[in-house]
One Martini backbone bead per residue (centre of mass of N, CA, C, O) as a GRO file, in nm:
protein
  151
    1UNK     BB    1  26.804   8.595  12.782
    2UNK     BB    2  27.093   8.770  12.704
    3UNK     BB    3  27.206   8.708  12.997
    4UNK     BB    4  26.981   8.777  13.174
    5UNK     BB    5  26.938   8.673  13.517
    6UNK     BB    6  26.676   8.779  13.605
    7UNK     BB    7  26.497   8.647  13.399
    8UNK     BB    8  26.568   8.371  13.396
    9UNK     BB    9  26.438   8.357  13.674
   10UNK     BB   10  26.149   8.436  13.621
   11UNK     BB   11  26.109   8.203  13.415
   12UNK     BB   12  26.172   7.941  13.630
   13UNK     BB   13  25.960   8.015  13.771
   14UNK     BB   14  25.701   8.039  13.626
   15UNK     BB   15  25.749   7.726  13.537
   16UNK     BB   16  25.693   7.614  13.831
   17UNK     BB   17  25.400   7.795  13.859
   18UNK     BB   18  25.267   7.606  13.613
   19UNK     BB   19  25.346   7.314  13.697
   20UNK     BB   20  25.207   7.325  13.976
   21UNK     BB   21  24.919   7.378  13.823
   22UNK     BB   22  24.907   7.150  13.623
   23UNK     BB   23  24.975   6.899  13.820
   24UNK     BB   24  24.707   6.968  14.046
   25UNK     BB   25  24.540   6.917  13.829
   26UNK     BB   26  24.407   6.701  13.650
   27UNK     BB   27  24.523   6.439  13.582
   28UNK     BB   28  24.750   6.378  13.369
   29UNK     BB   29  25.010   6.225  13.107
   30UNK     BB   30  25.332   6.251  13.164
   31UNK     BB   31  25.610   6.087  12.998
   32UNK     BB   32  25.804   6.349  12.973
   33UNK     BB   33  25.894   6.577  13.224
   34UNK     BB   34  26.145   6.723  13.119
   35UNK     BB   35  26.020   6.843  12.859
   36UNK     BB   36  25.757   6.979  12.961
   37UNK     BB   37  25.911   7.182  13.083
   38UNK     BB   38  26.088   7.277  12.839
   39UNK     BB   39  25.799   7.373  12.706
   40UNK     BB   40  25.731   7.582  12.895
   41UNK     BB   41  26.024   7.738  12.909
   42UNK     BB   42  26.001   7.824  12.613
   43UNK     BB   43  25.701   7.968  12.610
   44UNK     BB   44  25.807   8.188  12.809
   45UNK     BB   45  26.063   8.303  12.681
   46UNK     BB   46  25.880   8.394  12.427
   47UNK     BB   47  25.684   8.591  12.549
   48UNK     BB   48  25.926   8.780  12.667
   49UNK     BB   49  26.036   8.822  12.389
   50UNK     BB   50  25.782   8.975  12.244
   51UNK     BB   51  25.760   9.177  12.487
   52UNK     BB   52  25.999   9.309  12.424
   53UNK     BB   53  25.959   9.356  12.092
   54UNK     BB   54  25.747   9.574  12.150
   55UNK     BB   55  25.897   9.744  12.342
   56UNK     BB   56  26.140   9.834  12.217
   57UNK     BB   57  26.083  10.124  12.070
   58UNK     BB   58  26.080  10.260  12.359
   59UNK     BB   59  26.348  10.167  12.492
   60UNK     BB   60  26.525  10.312  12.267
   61UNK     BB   61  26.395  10.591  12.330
   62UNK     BB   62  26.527  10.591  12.611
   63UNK     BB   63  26.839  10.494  12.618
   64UNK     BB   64  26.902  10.820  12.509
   65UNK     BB   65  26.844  10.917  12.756
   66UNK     BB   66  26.917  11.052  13.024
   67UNK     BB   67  26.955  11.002  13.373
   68UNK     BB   68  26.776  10.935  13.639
   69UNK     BB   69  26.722  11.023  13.955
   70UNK     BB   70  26.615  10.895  14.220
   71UNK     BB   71  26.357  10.981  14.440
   72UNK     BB   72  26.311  11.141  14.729
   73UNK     BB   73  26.147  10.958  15.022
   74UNK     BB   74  26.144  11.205  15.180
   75UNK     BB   75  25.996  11.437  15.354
   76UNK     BB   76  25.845  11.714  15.356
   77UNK     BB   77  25.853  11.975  15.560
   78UNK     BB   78  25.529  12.007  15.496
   79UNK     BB   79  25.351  11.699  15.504
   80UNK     BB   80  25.196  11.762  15.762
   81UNK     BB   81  25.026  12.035  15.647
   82UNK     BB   82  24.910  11.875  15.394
   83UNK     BB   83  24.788  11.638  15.553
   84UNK     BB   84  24.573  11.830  15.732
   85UNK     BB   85  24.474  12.015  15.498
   86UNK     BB   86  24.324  11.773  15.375
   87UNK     BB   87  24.180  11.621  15.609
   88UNK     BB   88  23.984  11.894  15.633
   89UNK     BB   89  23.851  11.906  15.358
   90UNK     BB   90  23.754  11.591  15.376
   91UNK     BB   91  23.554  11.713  15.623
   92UNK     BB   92  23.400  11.904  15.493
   93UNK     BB   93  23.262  11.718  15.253
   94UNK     BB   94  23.145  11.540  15.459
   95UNK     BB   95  22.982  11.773  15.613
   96UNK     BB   96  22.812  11.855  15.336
   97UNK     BB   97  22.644  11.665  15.352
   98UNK     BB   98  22.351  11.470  15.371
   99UNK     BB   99  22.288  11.329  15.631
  100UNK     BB  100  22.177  11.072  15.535
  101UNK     BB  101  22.456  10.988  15.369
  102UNK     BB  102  22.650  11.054  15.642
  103UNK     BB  103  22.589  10.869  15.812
  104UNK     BB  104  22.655  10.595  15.627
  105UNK     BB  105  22.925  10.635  15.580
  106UNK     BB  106  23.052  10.666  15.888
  107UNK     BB  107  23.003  10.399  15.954
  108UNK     BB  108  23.141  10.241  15.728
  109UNK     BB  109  23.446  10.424  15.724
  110UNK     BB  110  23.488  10.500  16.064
  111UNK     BB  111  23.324  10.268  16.185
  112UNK     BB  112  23.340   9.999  16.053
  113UNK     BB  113  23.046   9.911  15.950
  114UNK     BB  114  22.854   9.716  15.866
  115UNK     BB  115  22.561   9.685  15.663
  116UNK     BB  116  22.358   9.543  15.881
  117UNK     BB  117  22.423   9.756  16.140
  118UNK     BB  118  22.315   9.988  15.974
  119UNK     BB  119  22.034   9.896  15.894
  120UNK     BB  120  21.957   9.844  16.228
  121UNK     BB  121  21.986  10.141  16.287
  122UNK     BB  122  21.850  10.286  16.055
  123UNK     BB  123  21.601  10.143  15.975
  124UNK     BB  124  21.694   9.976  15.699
  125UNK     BB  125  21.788   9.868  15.402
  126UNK     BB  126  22.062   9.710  15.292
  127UNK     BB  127  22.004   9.873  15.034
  128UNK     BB  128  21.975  10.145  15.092
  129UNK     BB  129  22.283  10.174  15.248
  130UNK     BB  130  22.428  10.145  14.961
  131UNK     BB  131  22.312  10.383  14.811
  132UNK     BB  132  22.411  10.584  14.980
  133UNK     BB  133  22.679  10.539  15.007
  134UNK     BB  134  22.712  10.556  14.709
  135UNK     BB  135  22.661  10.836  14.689
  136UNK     BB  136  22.841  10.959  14.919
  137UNK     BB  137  23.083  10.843  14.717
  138UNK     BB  138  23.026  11.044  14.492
  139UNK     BB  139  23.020  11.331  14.576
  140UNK     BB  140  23.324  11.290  14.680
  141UNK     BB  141  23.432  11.240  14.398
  142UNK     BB  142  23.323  11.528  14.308
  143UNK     BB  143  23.466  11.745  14.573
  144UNK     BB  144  23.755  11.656  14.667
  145UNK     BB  145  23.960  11.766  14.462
  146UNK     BB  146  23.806  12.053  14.466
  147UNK     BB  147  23.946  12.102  14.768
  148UNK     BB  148  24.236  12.068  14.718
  149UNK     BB  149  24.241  12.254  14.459
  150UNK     BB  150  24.186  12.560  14.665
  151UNK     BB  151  24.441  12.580  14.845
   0.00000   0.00000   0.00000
């Protein structure tokens, strides 16, 4: 492995945890057990080693770039009124559903109802409140990020 500890005990594990799925699967007989490790922790080895060789040449050109520092974790300071913009965003395009959509929406994902419990408030069928949640879940996908980048 180069050298590199770190990979080589993921090879170990990985070597391990497929030891683990053939040997649970149906009995075969395997006569030398040592082998056979050996034989798996190898073919794991060239595996990584083969995607070395594909990355080879992106990594070689990141190699020569500067270091970047990295990025603090840290909320900025206006990130609560970031998070509270964008959840009245998200509120307001809820409410601008049609009634029928928004109502099976609100219930399966703020009221967390099943859908049996869905269709047997609003007396509807199984398929019908998941066609509408689809629904009202398309409108959203498509009006929810024009409403953030809008403010």
């Amino acid at each position: 492995m180069g050298g590199n500890v770190a990979d080589a005990e993921d090879a170990v594990n990985t070597t391990m945890l497929r030891a683990l799925q053939k040997f649970s699967s149906p009995p075969g007989k395997i006569l030398n057990e040592r082998a056979w490790l050996s034989r798996i922790l190898h073919n794991i080895c060239m595996d990584i080693h083969r995607e070395r060789q594909r990355r080879g040449e992106a990594e070689g050109r990141m190699d020569d770039m500067e270091p970047v520092e990295p990025e603090s974790h840290e909320p900025l300071p206006d990130a609560g009124l970031l998070q509270r913009e964008d959840a009245e965003a998200i509120r307001r395009c809820i409410q601008a559903l049609p009634p029928n959509l928004r109502g099976p929406l609100v219930m399966r994902y703020l009221q967390d109802m099943s859908y049996a419990d869905i269709a047997a408030q609003l007396r509807l069928t199984h398929c019908n409140v998941r066609k509408r949640i689809q629904l009202a879940y398309g409108i959203l996908r498509a009006t929810v990020p024009q409403a953030l980048h809008s403010r």
